[in-house]
MARKOL-137756 format. One record per atom (N, C-alpha, C, O, CB): residue in three letters; x, y, z. Coordinates in steps of 0.001 Angstrom, whole numbers, padded with zeros to 6 digits, always signed. Glycine has a CB too. Layout:
! MARKOL-137756
ALAXYZ
...
This chain:
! MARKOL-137756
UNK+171449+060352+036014
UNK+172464+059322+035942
UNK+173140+059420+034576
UNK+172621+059598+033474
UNK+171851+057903+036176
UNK+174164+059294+034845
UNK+175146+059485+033570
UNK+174956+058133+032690
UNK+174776+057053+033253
UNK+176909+059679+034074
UNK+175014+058272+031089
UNK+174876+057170+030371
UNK+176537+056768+029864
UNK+177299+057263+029033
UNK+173741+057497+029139
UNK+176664+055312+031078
UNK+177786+054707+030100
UNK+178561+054055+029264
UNK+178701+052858+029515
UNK+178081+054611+030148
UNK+179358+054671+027924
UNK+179196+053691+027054
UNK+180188+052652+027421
UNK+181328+053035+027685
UNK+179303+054165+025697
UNK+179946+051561+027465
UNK+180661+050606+027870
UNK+181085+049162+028123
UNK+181243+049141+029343
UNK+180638+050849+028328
UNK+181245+048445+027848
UNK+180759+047308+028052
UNK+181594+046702+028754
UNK+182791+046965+028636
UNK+180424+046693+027065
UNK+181043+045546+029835
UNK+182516+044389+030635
UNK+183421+044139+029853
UNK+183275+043765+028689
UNK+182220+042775+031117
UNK+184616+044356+030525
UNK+186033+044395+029538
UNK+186557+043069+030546
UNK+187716+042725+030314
UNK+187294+046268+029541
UNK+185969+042430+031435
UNK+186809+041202+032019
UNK+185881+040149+033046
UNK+184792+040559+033447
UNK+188165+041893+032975
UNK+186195+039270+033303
UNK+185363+038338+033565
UNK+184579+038941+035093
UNK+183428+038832+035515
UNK+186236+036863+033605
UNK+185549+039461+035521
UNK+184849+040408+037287
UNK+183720+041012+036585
UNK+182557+040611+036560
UNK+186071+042067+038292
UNK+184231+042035+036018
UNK+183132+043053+035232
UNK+181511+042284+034387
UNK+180341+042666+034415
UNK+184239+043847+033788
UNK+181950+041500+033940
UNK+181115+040584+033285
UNK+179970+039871+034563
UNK+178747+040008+034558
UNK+182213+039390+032485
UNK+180670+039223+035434
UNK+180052+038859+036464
UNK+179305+039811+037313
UNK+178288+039525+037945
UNK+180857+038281+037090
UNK+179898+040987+037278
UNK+179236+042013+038128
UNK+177750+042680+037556
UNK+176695+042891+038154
UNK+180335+043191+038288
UNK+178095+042878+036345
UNK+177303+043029+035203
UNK+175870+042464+035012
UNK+174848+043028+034620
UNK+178022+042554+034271
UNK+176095+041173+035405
UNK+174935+039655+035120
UNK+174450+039992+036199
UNK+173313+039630+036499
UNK+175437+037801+035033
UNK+175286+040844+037108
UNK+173969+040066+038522
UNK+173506+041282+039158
UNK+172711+041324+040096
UNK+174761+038861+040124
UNK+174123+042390+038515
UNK+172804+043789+039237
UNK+171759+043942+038354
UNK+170590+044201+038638
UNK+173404+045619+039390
UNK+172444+043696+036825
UNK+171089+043744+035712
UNK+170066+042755+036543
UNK+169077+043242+037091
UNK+171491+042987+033822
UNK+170437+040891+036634
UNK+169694+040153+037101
UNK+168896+040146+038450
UNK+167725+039768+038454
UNK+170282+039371+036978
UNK+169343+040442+039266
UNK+169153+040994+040496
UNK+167773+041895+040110
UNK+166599+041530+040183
UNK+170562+041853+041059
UNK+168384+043351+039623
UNK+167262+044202+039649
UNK+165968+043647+038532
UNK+164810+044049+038643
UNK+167871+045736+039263
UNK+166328+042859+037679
UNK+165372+042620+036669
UNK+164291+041835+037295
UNK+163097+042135+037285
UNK+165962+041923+035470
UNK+164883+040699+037895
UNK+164311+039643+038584
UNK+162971+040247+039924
UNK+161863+039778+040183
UNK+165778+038807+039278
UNK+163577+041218+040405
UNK+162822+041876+041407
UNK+162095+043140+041416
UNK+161450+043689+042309
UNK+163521+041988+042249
UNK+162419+043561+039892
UNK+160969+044163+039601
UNK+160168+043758+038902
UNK+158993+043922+039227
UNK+160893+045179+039191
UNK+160518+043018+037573
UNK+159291+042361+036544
UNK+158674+041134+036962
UNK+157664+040776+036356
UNK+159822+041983+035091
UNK+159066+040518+037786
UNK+158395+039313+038628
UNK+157145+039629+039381
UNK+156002+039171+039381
UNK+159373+038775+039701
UNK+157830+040660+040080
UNK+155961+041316+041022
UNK+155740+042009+040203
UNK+154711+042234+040841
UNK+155711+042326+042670
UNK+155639+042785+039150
UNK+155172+043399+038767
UNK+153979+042666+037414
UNK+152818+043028+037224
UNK+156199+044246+038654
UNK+154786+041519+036608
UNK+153812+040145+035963
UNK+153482+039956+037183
UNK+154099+040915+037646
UNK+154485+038650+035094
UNK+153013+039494+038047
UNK+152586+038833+039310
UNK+151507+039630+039391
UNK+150458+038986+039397
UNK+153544+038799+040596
UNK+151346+041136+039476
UNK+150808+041566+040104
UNK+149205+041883+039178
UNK+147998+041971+039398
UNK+151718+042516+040660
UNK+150310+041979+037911
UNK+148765+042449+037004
UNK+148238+040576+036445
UNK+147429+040300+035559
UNK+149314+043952+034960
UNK+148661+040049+036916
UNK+147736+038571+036780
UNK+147288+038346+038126
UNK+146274+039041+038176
UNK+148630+037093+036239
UNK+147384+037961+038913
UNK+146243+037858+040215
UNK+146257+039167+040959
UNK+145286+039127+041714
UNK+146626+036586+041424
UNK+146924+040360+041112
UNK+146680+041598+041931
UNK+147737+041986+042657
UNK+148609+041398+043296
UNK+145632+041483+042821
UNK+147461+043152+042412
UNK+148878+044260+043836
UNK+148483+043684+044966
UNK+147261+043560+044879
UNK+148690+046461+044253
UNK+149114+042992+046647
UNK+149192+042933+047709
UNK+150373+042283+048138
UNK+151232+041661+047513
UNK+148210+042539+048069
UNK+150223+042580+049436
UNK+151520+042205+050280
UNK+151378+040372+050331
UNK+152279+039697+050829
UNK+151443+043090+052148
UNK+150186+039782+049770
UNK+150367+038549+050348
UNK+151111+038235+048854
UNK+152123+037585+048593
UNK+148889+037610+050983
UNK+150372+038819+048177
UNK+150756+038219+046482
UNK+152521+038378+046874
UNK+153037+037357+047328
UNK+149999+039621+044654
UNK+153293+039441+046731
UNK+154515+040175+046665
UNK+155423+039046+047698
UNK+156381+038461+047190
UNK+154320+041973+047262
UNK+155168+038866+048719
UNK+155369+038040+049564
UNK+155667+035992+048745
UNK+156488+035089+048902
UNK+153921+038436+050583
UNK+154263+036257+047825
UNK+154274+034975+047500
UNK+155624+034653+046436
UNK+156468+033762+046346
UNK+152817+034670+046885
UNK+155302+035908+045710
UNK+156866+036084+044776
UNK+157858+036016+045311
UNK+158555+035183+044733
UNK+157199+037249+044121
UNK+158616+036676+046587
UNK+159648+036849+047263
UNK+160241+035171+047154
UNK+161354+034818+046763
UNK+159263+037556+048774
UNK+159500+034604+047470
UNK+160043+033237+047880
UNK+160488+032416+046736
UNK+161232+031436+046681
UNK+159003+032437+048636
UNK+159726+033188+045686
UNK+159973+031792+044018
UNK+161227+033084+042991
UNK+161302+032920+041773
UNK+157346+031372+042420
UNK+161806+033875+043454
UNK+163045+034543+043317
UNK+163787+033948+042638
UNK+163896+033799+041421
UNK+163659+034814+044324
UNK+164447+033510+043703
UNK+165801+032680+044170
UNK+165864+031563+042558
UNK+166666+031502+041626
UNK+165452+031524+046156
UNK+164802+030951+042831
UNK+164681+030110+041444
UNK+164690+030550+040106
UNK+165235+030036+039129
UNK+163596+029497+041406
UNK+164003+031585+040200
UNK+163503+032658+038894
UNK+165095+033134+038548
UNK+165442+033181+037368
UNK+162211+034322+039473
UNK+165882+033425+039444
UNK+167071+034690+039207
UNK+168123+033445+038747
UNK+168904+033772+037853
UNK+167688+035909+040958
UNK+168247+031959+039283
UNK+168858+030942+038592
UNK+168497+030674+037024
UNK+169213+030769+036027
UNK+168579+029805+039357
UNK+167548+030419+037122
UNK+166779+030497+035600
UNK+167329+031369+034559
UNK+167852+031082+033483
UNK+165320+031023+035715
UNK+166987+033018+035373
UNK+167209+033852+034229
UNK+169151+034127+033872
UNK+169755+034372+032828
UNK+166277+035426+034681
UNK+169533+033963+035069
UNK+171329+033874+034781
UNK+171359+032828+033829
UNK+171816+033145+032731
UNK+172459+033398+036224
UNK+170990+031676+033978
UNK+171486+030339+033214
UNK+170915+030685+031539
UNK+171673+030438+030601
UNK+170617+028654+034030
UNK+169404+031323+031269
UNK+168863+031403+030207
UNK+169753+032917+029306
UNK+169794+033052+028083
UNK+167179+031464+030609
UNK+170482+034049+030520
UNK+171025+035138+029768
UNK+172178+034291+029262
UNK+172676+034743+028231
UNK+171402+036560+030613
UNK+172859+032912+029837
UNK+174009+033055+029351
UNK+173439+032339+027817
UNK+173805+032676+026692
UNK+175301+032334+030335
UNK+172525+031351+028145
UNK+172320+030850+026435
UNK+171903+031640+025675
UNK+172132+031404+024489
UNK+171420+029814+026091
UNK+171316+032589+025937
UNK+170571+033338+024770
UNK+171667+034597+024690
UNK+171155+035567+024131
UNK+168733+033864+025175
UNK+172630+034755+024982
UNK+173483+036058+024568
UNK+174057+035646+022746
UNK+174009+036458+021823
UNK+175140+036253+025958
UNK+174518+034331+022645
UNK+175022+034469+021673
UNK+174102+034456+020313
UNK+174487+034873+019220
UNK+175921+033634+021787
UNK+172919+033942+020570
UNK+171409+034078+019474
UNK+171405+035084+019114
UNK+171573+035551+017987
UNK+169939+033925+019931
UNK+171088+035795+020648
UNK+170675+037717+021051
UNK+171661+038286+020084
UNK+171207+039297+019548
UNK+171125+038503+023044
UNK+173090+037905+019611
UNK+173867+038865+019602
UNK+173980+038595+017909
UNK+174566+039474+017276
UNK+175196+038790+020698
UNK+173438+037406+017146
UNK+173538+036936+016094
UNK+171861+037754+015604
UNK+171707+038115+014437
UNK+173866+035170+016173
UNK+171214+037869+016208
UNK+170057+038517+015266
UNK+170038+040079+015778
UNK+169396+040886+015106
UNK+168359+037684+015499
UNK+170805+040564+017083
UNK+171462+041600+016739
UNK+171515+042521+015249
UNK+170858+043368+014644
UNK+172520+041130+017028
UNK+172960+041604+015112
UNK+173801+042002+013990
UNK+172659+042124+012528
UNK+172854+042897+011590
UNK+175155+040698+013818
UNK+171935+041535+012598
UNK+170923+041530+011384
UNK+170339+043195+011307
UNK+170262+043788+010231
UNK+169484+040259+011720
UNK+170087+043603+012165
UNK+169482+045023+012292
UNK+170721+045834+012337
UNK+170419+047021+012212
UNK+168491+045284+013651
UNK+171825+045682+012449
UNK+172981+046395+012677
UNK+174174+046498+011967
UNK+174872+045495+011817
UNK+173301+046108+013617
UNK+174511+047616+011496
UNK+175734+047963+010252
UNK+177123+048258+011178
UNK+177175+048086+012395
UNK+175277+049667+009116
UNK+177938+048611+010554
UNK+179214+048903+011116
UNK+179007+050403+011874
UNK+179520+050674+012960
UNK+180413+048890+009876
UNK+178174+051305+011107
UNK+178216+052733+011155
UNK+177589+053249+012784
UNK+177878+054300+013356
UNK+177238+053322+009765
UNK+176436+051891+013407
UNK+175641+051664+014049
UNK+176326+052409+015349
UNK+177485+052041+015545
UNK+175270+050273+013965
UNK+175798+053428+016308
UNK+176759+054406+017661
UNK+176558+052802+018469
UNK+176182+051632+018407
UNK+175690+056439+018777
UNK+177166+053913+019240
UNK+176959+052425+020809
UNK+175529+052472+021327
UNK+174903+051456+021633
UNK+178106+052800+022666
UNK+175096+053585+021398
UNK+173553+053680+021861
UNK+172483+052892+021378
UNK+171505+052448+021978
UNK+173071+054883+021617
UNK+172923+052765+019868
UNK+171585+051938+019142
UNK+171965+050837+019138
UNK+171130+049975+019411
UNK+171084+052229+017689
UNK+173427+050394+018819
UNK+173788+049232+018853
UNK+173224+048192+020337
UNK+172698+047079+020377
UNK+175281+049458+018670
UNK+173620+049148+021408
UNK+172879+048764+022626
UNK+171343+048396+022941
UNK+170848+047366+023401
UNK+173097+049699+023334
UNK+170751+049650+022511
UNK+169035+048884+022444
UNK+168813+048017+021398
UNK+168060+047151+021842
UNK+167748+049955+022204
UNK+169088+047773+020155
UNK+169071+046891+019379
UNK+169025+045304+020346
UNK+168152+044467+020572
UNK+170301+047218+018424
UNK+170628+045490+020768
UNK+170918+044226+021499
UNK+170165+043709+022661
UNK+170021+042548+023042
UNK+172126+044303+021929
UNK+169526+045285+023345
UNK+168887+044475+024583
UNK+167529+044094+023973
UNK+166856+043296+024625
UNK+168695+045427+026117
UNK+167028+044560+022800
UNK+166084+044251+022406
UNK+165951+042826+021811
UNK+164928+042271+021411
UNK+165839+045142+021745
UNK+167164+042386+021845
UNK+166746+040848+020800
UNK+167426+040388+022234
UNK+167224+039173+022223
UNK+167706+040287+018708
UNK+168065+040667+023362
UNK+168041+039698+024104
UNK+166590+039409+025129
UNK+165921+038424+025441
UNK+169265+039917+024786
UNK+166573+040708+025388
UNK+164585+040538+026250
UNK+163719+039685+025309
UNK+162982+038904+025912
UNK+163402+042429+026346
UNK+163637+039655+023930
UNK+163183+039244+023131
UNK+162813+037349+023332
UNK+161750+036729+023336
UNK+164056+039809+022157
UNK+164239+036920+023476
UNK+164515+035703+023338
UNK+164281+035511+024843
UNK+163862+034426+025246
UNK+165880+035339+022644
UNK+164537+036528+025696
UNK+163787+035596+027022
UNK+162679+035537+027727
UNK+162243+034761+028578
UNK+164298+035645+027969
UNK+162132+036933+026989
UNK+160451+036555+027057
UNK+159936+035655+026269
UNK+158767+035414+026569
UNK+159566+037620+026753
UNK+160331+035063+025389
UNK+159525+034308+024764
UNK+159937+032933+025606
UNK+159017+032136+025792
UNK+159715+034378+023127
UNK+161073+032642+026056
UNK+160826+031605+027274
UNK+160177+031807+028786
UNK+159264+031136+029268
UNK+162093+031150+027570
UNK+160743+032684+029281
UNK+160202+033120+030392
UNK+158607+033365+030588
UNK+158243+033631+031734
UNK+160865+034206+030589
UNK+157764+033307+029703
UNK+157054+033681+029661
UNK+156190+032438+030267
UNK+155416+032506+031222
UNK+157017+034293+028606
UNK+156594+030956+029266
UNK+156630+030378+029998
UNK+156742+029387+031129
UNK+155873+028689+031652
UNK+156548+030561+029785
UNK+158303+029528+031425
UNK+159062+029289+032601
UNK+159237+029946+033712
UNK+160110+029578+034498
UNK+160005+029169+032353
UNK+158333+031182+034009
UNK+158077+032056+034371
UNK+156996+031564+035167
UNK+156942+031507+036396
UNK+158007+032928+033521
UNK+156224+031251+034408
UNK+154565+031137+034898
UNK+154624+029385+035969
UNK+153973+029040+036954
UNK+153161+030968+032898
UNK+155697+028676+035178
UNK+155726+027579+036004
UNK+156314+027457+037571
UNK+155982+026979+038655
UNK+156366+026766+035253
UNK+157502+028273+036909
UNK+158109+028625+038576
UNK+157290+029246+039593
UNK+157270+028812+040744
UNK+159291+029646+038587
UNK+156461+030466+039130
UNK+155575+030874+040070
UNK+154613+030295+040689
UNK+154156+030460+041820
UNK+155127+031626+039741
UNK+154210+029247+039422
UNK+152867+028801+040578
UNK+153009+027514+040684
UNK+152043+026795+040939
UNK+151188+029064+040134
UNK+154390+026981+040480
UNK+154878+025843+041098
UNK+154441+024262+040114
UNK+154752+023122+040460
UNK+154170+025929+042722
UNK+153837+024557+039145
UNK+153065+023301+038859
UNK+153762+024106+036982
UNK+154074+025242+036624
UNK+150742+023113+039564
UNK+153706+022484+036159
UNK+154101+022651+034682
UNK+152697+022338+034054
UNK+152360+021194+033749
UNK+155416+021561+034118
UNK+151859+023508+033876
UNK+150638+022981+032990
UNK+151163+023712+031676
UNK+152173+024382+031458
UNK+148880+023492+033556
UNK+149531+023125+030478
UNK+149372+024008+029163
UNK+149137+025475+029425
UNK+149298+026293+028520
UNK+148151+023512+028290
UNK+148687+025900+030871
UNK+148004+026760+030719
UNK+148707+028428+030115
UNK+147992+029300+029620
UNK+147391+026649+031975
UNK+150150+028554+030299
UNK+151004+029582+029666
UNK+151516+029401+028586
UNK+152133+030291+028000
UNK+151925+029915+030288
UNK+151370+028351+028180
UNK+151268+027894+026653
UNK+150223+027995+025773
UNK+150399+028207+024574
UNK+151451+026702+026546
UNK+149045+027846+026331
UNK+147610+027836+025549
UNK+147649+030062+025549
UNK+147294+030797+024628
UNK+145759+026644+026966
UNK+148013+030324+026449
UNK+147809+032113+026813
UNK+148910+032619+026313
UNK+149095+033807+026579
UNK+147727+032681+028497
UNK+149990+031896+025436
UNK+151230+032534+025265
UNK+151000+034172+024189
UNK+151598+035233+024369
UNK+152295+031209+024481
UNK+150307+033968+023475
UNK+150306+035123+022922
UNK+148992+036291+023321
UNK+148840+037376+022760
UNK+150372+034723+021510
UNK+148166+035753+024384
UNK+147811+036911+025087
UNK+148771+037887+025922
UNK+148781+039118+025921
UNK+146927+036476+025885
UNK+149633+036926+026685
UNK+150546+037386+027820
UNK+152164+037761+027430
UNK+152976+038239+028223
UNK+150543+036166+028910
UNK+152364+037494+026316
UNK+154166+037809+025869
UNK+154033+039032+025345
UNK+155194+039299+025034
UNK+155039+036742+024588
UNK+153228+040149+024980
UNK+153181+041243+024359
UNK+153617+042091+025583
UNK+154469+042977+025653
UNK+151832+041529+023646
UNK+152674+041496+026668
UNK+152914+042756+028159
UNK+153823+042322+028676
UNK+154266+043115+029507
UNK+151802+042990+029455
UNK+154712+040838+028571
UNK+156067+040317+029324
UNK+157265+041132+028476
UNK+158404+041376+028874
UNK+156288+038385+029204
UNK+156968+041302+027843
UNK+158425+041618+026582
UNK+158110+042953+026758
UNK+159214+043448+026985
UNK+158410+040995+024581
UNK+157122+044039+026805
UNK+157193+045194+027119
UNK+157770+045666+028498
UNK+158574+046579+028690
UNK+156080+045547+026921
UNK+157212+044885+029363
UNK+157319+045158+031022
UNK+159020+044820+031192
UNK+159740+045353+032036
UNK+156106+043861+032165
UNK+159405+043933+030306
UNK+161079+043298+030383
UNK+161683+044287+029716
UNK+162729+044655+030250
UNK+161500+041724+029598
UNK+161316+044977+028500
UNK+162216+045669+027853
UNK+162253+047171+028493
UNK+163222+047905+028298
UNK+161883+045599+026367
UNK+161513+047434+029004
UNK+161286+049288+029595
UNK+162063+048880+030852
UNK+162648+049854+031325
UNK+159237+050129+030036
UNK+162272+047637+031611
UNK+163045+047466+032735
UNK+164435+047478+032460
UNK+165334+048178+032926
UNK+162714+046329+033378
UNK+164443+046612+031653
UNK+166033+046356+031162
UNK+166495+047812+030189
UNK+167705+047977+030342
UNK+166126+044654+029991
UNK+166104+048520+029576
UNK+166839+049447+028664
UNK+166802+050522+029714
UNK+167746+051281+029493
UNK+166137+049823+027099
UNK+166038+050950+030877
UNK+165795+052251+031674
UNK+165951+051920+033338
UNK+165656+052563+034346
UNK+164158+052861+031298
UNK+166385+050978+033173
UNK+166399+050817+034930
UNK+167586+050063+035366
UNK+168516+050452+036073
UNK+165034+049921+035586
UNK+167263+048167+034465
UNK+168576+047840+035287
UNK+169857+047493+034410
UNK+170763+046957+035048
UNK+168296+046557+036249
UNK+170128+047747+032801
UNK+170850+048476+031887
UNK+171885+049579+032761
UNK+173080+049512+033049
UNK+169742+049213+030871
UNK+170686+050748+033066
UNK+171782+051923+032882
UNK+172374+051774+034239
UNK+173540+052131+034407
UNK+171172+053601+032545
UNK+171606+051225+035331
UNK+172283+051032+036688
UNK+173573+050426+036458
UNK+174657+050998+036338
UNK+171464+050138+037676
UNK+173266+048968+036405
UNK+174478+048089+035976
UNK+175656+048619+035062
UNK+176721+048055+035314
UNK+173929+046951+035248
UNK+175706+049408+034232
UNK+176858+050279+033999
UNK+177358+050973+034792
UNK+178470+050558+035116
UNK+176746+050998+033225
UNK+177036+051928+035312
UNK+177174+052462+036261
UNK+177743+052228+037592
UNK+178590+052911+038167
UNK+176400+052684+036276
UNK+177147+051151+038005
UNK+178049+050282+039274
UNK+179187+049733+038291
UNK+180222+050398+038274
UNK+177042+048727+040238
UNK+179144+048961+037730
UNK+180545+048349+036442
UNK+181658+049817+036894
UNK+182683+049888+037572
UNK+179798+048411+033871
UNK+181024+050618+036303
UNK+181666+051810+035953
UNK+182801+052013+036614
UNK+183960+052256+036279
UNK+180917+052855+036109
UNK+181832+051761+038344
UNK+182414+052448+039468
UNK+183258+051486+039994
UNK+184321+051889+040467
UNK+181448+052983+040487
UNK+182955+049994+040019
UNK+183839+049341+040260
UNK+184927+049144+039666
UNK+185767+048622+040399
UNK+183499+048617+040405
UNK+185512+049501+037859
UNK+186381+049412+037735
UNK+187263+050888+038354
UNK+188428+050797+038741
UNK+186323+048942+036536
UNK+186573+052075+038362
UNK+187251+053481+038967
UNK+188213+052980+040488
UNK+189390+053227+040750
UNK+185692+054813+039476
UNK+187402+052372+041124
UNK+187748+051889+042245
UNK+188875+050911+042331
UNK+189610+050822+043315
UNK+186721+051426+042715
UNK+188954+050326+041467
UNK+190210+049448+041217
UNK+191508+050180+040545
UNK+192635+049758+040806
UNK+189771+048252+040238
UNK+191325+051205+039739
UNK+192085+052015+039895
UNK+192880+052807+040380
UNK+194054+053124+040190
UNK+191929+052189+039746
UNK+191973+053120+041120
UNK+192861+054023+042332
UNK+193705+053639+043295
UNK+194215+054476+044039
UNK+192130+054646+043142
């Protein structure tokens, strides 16, 4: 897959943007935290399927607050000289950053339906493997996709 440099240049693009990253993010790091806290199966995967929908509201509503934080401690690690490439993981790195450290746990509530201490009392057992499992998704999977469709949808409007 081709790497593109690029970013939403308009509110379509922008929108399109939010929701294959979100989309794909939502539906792999969900079962996949899911899976290494109670286990791989179809009943578990199943049980996730259904608390989605909520999760993928969450995480749209939490990317839009945390972009402009994300993009302010960004800039702290980042000079003018900075390519688009680094400038890019930099950024997805302080945005996964800021939403694992909520998600982690708003995450845990949505899934199992109830607001205890208990992802609060475990927060720093469990945010090391949320923020890893979020960031290898988002910089290698649904990052480079989501450009890519962007890409193609503006080609397509072109023509």
């Amino acid at each position: 897959m081709e790497f593109q440099q690029r970013l939403p240049q308009n509110l379509r693009e922008t929108v399109l943007f939010m929701a294959v990253i979100s989309v794909i993010s939502v539906n792999i790091i969900a079962p996949i935290i899911t899976g290494l806290e109670v286990g791989f199966s179809l009943n578990h995967w199943i049980m996730v399927l259904h608390q989605i929908p909520l999760l993928w509201v969450s995480v749209i509503i939490l990317v839009v607050l945390t972009q402009q934080p994300a993009g302010k401690l960004a800039s702290y690690f980042l000079d003018r000289q900075s390519g688009f490439r680094s400038a890019m993981l930099i950024t997805t790195m302080c945005n996964v950053f800021l939403m694992s450290l909520v998600l982690t746990i708003l995450g845990t509530w949505i899934g199992t339906g109830q607001m205890t201490l208990d992802p609060i009392v475990h927060f720093f057992a469990k945010w090391p493997r949320n923020f890893t499992i979020a960031l290898i998704v988002e910089a290698f999977i649904a990052q480079p996709i989501a450009r890519s469709v962007m890409a193609l949808g503006s080609r397509s409007r072109i023509r």
